[in-house]
N, C-alpha and C positions, 0 to 999 in steps of 0.2 A: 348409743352412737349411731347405728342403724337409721333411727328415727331423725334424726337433726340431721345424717345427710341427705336423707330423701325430701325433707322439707316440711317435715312434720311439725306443726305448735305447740306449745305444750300444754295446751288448753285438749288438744286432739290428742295427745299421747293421753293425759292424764283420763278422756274418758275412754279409751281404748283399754287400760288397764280396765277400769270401773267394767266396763261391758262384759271382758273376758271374765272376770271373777264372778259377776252375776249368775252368767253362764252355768257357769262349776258349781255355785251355790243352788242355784234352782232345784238340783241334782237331789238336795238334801231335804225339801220341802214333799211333807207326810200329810195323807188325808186322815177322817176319821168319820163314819156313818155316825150321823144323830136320827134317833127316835129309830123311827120301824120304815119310813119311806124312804131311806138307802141315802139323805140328804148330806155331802160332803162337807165336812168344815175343819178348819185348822182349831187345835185347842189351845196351841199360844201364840202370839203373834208378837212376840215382845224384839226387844232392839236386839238380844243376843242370842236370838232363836232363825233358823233358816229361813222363813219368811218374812223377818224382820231384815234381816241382813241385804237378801237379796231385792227386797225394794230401797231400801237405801243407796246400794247402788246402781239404783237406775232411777232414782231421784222420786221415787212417786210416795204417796200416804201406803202404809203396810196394809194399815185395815182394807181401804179403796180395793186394793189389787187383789186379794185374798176373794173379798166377797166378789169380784169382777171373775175369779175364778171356780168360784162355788155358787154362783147364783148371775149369770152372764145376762145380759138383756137382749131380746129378739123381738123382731118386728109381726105382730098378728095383725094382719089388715094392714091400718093407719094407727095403730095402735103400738108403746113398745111394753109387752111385760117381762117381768123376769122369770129362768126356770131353771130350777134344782139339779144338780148334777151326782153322780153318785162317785164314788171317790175313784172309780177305774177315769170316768169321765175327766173330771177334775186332774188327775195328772195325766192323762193325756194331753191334755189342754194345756198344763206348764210346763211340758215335755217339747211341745209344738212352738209355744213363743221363745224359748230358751232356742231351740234350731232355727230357727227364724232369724231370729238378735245375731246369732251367731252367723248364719250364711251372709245375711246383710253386712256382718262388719266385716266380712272376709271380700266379701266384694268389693265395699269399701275401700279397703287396703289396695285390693288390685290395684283400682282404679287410680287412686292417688298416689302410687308407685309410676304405673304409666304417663302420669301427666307430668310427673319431675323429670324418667327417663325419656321419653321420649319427644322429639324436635320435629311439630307439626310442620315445619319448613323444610325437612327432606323428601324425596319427592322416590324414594327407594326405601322401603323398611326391610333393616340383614336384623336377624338377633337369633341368641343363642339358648335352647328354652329345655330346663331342664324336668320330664315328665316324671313324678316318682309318683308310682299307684300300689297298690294294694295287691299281694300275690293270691294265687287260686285260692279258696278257705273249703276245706272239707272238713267240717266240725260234727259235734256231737249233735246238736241241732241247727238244721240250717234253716233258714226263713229269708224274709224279704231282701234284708241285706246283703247275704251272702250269694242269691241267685244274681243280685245286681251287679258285683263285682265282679262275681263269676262270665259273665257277660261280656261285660269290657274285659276282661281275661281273654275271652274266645275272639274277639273283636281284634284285640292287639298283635295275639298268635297268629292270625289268618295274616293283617299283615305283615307281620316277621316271615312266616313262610313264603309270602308273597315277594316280598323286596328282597328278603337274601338269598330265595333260588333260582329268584327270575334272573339273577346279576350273576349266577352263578352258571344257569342254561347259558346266559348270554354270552360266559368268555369261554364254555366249551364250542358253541359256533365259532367266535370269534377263532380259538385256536382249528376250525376245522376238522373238531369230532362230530363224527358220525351220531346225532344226540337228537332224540325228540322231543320237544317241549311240553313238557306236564307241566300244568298251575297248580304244585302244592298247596297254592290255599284255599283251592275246592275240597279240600280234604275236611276240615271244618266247615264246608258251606251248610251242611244239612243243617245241624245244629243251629246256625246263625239264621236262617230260615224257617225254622220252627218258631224263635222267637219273633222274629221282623216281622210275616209274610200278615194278609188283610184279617184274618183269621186265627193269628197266634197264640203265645203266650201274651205278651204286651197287651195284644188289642183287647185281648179276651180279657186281661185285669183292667183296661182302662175302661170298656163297658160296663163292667158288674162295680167299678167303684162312683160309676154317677148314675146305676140304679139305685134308686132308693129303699127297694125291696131285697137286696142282694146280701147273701150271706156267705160264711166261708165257704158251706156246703154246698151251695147253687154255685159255687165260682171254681170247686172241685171239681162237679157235678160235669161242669160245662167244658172245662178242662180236658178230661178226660174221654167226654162225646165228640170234639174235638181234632185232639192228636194223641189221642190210647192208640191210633194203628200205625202214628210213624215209628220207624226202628227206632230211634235214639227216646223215646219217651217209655221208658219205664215201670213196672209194680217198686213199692219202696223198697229197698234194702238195706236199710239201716240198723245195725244192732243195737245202735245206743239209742236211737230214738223211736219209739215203738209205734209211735202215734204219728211216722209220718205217711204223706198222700202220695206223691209220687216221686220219681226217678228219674235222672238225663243224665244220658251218657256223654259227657262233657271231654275234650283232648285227655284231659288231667285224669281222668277213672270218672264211675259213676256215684253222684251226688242224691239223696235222697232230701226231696226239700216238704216239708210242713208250711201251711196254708192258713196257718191260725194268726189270725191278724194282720194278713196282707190288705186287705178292703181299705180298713181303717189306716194303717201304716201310710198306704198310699194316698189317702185324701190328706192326710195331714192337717186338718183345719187349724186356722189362728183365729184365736179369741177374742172379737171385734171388739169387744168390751174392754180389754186389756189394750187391747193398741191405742183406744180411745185416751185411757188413764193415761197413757205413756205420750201420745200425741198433745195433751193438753193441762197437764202438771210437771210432767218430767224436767226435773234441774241441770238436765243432761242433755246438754248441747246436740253431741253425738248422737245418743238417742231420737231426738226429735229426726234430727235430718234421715236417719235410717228409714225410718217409717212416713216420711214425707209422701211419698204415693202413694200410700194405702187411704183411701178413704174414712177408714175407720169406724165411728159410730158416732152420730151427735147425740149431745145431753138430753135435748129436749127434742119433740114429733116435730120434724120437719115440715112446714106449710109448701113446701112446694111436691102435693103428694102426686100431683099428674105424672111426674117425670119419673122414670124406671133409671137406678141407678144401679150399675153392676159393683160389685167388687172388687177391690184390686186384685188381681192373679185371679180374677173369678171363672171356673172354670177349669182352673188349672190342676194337675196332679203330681204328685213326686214324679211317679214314672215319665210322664208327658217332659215336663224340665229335664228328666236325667238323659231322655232318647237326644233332645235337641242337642245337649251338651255334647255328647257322644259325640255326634254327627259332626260339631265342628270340631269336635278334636280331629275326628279320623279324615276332616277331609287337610285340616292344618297338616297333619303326618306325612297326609300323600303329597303335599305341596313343598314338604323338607328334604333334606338328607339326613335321615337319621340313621343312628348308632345307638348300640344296645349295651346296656351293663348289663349282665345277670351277678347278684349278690346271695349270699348263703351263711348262714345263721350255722355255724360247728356245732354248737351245743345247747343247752338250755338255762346253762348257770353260769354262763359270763364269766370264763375259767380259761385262761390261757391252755394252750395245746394238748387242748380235750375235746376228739372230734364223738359224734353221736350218729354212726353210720343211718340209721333207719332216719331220722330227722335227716341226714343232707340225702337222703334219697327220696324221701318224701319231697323237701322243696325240689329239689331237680324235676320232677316229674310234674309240680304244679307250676313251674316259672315255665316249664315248654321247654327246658334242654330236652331231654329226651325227648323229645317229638324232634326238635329239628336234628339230633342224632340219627333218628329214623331217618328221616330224610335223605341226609348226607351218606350212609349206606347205601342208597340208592344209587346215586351218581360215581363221581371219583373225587374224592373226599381229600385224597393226600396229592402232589404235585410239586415239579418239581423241576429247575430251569437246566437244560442241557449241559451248560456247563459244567455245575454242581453235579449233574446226572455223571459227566465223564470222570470227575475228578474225584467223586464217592468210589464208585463200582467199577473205576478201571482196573481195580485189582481182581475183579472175575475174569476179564480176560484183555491184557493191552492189547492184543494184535489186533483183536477184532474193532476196539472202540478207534485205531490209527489205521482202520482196511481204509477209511472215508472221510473224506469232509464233508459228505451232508453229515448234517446229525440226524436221522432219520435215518438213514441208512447204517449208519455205524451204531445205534441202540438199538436197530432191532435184530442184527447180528451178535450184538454182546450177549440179547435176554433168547435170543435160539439157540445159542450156546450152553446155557442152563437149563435149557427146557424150561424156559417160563411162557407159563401158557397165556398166549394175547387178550384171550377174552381178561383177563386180570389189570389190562392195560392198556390206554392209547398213546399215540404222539401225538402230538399237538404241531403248532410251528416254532414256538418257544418253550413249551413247557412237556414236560411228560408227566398223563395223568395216572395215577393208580385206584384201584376199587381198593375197599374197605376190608386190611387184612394184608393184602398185597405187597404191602413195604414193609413190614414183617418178615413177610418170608425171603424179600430179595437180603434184608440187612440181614439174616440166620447166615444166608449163603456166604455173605461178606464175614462175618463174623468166625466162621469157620477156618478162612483163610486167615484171618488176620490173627488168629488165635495159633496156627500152624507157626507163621512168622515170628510170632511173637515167641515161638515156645523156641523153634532153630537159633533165633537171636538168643533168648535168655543161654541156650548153651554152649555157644559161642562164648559168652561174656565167662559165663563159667569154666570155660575150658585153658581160657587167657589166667583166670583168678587162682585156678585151682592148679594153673601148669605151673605157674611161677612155684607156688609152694611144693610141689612135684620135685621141682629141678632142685630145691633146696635140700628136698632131704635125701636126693638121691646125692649130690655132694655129699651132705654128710655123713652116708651112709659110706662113698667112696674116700675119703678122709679117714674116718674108723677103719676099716681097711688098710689103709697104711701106716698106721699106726699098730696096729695091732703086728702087722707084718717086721715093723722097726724094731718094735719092743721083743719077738721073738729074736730077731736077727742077734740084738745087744745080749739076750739071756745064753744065746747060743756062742757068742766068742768074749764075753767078760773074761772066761777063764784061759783065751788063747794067750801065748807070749808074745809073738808077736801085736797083739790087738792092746795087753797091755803097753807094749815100749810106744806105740803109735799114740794110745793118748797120755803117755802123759812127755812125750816128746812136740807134740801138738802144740802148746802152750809157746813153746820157744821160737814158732816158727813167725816169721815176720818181726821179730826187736830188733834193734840198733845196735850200731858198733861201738863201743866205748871209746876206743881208741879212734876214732873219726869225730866222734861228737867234742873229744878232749880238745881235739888240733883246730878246729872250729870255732869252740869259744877261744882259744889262746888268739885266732887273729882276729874273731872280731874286738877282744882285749885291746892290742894293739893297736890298733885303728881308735880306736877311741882315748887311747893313750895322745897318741899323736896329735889328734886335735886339740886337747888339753894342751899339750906343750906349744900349739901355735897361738895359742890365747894369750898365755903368760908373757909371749913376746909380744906382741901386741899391746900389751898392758904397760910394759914396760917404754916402750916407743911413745905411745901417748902421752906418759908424764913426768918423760924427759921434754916434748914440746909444751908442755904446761908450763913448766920452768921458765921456758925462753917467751913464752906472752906474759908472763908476769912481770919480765926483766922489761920488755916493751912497754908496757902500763904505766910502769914506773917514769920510764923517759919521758911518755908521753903528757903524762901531767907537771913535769918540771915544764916542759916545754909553754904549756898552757896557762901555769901560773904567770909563765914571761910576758904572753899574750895578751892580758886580762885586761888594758884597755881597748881593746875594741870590744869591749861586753854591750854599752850604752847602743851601738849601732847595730848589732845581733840584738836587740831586745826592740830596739824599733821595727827590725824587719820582722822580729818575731810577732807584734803588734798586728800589724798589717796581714800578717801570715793567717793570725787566728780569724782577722774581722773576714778574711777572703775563704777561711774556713766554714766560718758562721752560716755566711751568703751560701755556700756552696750546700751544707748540711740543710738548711728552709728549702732551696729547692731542690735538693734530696727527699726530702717529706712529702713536697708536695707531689713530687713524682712519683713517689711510694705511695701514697693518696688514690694518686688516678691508677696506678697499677694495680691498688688493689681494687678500686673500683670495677676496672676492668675485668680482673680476676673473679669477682662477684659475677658479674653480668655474664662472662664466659660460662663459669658455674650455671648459671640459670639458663643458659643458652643450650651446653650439654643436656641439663635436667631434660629441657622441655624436647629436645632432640632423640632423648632415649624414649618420651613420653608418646612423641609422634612414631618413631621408630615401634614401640607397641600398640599404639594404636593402626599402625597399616601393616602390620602382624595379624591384628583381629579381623583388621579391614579384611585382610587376603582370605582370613579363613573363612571371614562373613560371607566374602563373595564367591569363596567355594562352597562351603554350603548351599548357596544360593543357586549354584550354578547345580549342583547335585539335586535340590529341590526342582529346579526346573524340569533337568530330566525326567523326575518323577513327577512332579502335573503334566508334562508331556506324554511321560507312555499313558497317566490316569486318564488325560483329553482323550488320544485314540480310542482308550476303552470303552471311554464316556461317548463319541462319536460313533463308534459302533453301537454301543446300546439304545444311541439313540436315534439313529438309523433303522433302526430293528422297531424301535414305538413310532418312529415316520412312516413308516410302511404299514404298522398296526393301522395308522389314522388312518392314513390312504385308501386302507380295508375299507376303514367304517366309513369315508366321506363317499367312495363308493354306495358302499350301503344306503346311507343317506340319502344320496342321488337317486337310487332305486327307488326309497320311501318317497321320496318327494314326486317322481314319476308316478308312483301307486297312488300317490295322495293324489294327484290330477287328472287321472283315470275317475278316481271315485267319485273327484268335484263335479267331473261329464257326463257321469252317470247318476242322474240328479236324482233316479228312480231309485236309488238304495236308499237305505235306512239312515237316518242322525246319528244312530249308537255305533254303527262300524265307522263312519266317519269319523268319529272321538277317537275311537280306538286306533285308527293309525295314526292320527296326529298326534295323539299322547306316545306311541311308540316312536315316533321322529324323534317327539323330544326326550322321547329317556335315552334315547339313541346320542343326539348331541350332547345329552349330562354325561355318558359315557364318554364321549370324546375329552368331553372338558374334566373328567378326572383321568382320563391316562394321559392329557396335558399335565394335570396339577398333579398326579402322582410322579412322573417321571424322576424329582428329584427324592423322594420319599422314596422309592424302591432302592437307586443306589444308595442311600443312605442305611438303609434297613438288610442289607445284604449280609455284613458281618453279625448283625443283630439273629438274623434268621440262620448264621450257621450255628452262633454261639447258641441259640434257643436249642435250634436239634439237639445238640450234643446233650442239652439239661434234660429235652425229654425224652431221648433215648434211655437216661439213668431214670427219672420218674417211671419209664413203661416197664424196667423191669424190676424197681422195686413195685409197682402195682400190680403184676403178673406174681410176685410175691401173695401181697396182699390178696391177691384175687381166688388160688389157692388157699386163704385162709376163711376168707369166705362164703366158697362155695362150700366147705365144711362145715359152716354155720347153718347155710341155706340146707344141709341136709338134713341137721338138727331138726330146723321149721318144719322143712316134710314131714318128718317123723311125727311133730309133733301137732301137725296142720290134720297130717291123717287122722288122730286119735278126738281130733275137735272136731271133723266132719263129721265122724261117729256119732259123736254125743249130740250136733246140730242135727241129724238124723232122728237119732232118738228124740229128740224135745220139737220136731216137725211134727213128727207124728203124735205128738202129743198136742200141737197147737193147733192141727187139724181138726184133732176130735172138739176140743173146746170153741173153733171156727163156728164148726157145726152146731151147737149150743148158741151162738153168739148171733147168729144168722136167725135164727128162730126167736130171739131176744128181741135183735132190730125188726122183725117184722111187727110185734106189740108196739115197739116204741115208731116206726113210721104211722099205727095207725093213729097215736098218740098224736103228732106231730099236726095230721091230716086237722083233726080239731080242731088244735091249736092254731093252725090256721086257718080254719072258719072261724073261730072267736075273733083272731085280729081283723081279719077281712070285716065284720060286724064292729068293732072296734072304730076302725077306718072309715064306715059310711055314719056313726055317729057323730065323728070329727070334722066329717064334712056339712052334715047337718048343722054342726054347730056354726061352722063359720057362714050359712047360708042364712042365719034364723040369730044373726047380730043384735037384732029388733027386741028380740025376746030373750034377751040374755039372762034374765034371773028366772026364767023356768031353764033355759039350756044348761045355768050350772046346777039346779039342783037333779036336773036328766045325768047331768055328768058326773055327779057325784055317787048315784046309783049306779053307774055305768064302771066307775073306781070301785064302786063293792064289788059289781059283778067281779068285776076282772081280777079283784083281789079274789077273790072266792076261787076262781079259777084258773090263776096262778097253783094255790094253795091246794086246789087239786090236781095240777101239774105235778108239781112240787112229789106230793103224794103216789102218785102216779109215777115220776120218775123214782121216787126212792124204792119204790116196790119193783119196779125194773130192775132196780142196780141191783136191788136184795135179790130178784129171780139170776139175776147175770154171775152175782157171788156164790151163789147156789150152784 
């Protein structure tokens, strides 16, 4: 997915895979000496073997590339022949294009990454670039690679020490301590100067690797005649590696590095012959274009022999390309704002919450925390804003921190109060700084008190908890007591007479009179008698007039029957009566209709009325809130006004300042007689000066945000420092174990000195046989050398020159073989 957004083909991914794999497979490609002239060759070359595999993917003939690295062709004169390589030769050589393929396709990538991201039409390049290298390496053998990284190690630490205590001098001025400005990262300059300086490390490998006489020894040799008298250049001290050459005293501890194979390491050569194959059969797109600037090799003797054609990269060396690199990284760094992760590896087996004390002390010391701990020891390391200062340690003393409103005057009454000694501390104009140690001892003090309080409250609380239950059983106790007291009293007059006639005359007292409750019910009797008998009259009266409507009823229908022609005209009006009824009953309906319609609507009118009635309910609370919120952005604004009031006045500081640099800067511009380099250097301080401004601009709001952040952190690492004041206690108990047991290893390293002394001295008397051996040996070559030259001078006579040269192969076999000879009798006198 990566690939398809960046704008990758699939033509370009697919040979991107192909190339990576190649890579990895070269890995696996094995030589093998034929005959007796050391001649390298692969013994199979088939499609499922590593040489098969890894031309395949990279598109060329297997056989082609095999024999292009066991038998490469080179130019004699105008001439190309080819020449035998021996199998250390030979994988060097597929060690070399394998890094080659691989840098190129990594470049590659860069490139084609920045041409998707990046919009040639902005005329401001911001980007956010994330550096992850290699940490210090102090291994069992160190060699070319590890001094490299160690390097850019030293390189990166200088400026870390540089950027974060210059910025760190800079806000103890700013706050107006009393502070001189050291450049920690001269602290590593020696080091970085032994390697850079015209004379170096560097230079001195980059001359002995394009002599063509040069060997490890001459490059020790020289090394050593060199910088053996600066301090930081060391005798080896390696236990594990016994065979190595010298020592540097790096930030991280001292590294003992071995010399064997840097020459070579560093020319890196690629195998023109191979690049040729690859330039001119390769099915691999990708490939071809990798190698597009190299030159190569052509098939056949080029006629155009007048013309001298260089090489691509010719000239060039690892180190040469890794210095340049270097250089634009560190000058990219100095043009950034960077920030720093430091990462740490718990343990070694990828085990959840299983730390490996000695491993995280190890990397701590090779990433450079402990160096910039060092540091920060030095200065005042902890700090701390007035406020906060009041609002912690007012409980060492209120009166003094409310004797004042400066705050400088009332902290430094609170810390004379304690006898805290000043050297421990400065004020600042915002901040109070502390040395290393120093808030320690003021939070003990605090702690003391707060632990007092804590304990008069706790008894307090106790004293409420434990009174209540107090009071309880002292009632019950006072209870018991009278009881006890009752129950004597009762055993003591059971037996009085009068105590008996009292209870049981007791009982009687308070009952009713029988003769009053008799007379009582007899009238309410009565009375309810009475109204019974005015019923019955009643009863009787009603239906004697019962009697007399019935006798009416009677008349009344005789009379009716008389009447009964006018029925006809009663049933007409009756007629009329109902249709006026009818009429009257439809618009009854429809008025019932609309009332209840209206009933409806009223209903919905209510609803929506209780509905608004809750919502200007919520309204009201909404807007008391609102109005309570406001107060609080209000007092927050003040506060936020003064604090920023307080960074207005900071700037003011520095635009001051500025004004000054800028005045020095035009002194200096008039004083045309000074130097280029102090000119840089105050105009580079102008401008770290305005980067300063323009982050306590862009900080302003990041600090009030980070405030609560920074109380709530303390209080976490308050409990961290003393569970680690724990832990620290645990082991420095270990660390005494180590002495004990460091002491009894010095002993014995004692003892086996003095033994590698005596055998020194042996060993010394050994190499003096073997330098004169050596001396020979080169007079044979030198003798060697002027026949080789004879040869190319005497092209004419080429078939007497090889049969000179084939006698001149015996010789030198002969005296190889007495080398050979000669050394083995060495090593036998040396195991002697």
């Amino acid at each position: 997915d990566a690939f398809n957004v960046l704008g990758f083909a699939e033509q370009e991914k697919f040979d991107c895979y192909m190339l990576t794999a190649a890579v990895m497979t070269f890995g696996g490609v094995e030589y093998k000496t034929k005959g007796r002239d050391d001649q390298a060759e692969c013994e199979q070359i088939g499609a499922d073997t590593f040489p098969g595999k890894a031309a395949a993917l990279c598109g060329v003939d297997a056989f082609a590339m095999i024999k292009a690295f066991c038998k490469p062709r080179i130019k004699v004169g105008t001439e190309w022949v080819t020449k035998g390589q021996t199998c250390e030769q030979a994988t060097n050589a597929t060690g070399g294009i394998a890094r080659a393929i691989f840098d190129r396709l990594f470049k590659w990538l860069i490139e084609k990454c920045n041409n998707t991201l990046i919009d040639p039409t902005l005329k401001k390049a911001n980007f956010c670039a994330v550096l992850d290298i290699a940490g210090f390496e102090i291994f069992e053998y160190n060699g070319f690679e590890q001094i490299s990284i160690n390097f850019v190690n030293e390189k990166l630490q200088q400026f870390f020490n540089h950027h974060m205590f210059v910025v760190e001098q800079e806000e103890y001025v700013k706050e107006g301590i009393d502070w001189e400005m050291v450049d920690f990262g001269m602290d590593l300059q020696a080091a970085i100067i032994m390697f850079e300086k015209p004379m170096g490390l560097w230079a001195i490998l980059e001359e002995e690797s394009l002599f063509p006489k040069a060997t490890d020894k001459s490059f020790e040799e020289k090394l050593k005649a060199s910088l053996g008298k600066l301090p930081i250049f060391l005798k080896p001290q390696s236990k594990t590696d016994k065979n190595a050459h010298f020592a540097i005293s790096h930030y991280a501890g001292i590294v003992s590095y071995n010399v064997t194979g840097w020459l070579e390491k560093n020319k890196d050569p690629v195998n023109d012959t191979v690049v040729e194959i690859f330039k001119s059969t390769s099915t691999v797109p990708l490939l071809v274009h990798l190698w597009r600037d190299h030159p190569g090799q052509p098939t056949t003797a080029p006629k155009e022999e007048g013309k001298k054609k260089k090489k691509g990269g010719g000239g060039k060396t690892v180190s040469s390309v890794y210095l340049v690199s270097l250089g634009e990284l560190m000058n990219t760094l100095h043009q950034c704002e960077p920030h720093f992760v430091r990462c740490l590896v718990p343990n070694t087996h990828k085990k959840p919450g299983e730390v490996e004390p000695p491993l995280i002390m190890h990397q701590l010391t090779c990433n450079g925390v402990l160096e910039g701990i060092r540091i920060c020891m030095r200065g005042f390391p902890n700090r701390m804003l007035y406020d906060d200062f009041k609002m912690r340690y007012a409980i060492l003393g209120a009166a003094e921190i409310n004797s004042s409103s400066d705050n400088k005057t009332a902290a430094y009454a609170l810390l004379d109060k304690i006898e805290f000694s000043r050297d421990r501390y400065r004020l600042g104009h915002t901040l109070v700084f502390f040395r290393a140690g120093a808030l320690a001892g003021l939070e003990e003090k605090r702690d003391d008190i707060v632990l007092k309080l804590v304990r008069y409250f706790q008894g307090q609380c106790l004293q409420i908890i434990r009174g209540k239950a107090y009071q309880k059983r002292k009632d019950q106790r006072e209870l018991i007591k009278v009881c006890q007291r009752q129950f004597r009293r009762y055993m003591t007059l059971r037996t009085w007479g009068w105590f008996v006639i009292i209870q049981k005359t007791r009982p009687l007292i308070g009952q009713p009179n029988p003769e009053q409750e008799l007379r009582e019910l007899e009238e309410k009797c009565n009375a309810t008698y009475g109204a019974y008998e005015e019923a019955l009259n009643v009863t009787k009266q009603l239906e004697d007039e019962n009697v007399k409507l019935k006798e009416e009823i009677s008349a009344l229908n005789t009379e009716l029957s008389s009447k009964s022609g006018d029925l006809a005209v009663y049933q007409e009006r009756q007629t009329k009566a109902l249709a006026s009824k009818a009429d009257a009953e439809a618009a009854l309906a429809e008025v019932q209709s609309k009332l209840a319609q209206e009933e409806t609507s009223r209903q919905e009118l209510i609803a929506e009325k209780k509905k608004l009635e809750a919502g200007i309910g919520g309204k009201k609370k909404d807007v008391e809130d609102a109005r309570l919120a406001l107060q609080k952005v209000e007092q927050e604004k003040n506060s936020r006004d003064h604090a920023i009031k307080g960074l207005n006045d900071e700037i003011a500081e520095q635009d001051e300042l500025i004004n000054r640099l800028n005045k020095e800067k035009k002194m200096v511009s008039e004083n045309a007689a000074k130097s280029s380099d102090e000119l840089q250097g105050a105009s580079e301080k102008v401008n770290h000066l305005l980067n300063i401004k323009k982050k306590l601009e862009g900080t302003l709001d990041d600090l009030e945000s980070s405030l609560e952040k920074e109380k709530r952190d303390r209080a976490n690492i308050e409990r961290e420092r003393r569970k680690t004041e724990g832990e620290l206690k645990m082991i420095q108990d270990t660390v005494a174990d180590f002495d004990r047991s460091r002491k009894e290893l010095e002993g014995m390293i004692s003892r086996k000195e003095k033994d590698i002394s005596s055998q020194a001295h042996k060993l010394e008397d050994e190499q003096s046989v073997v330098s004169r051996l050596q001396k020979s040996i080169k007079e044979y070559q030198g003798r060697v050398e002027e026949m080789e030259e004879e040869l190319e001078a005497e092209r004419q006579s080429r078939a007497t020159a090889e049969r000179q040269r084939s006698d001149l192969a015996r010789e030198i076999e002969d005296l190889s073989d007495r080398l050979n000879e000669a050394g083995g009798a060495t090593a036998a006198q040396i195991e002697l």
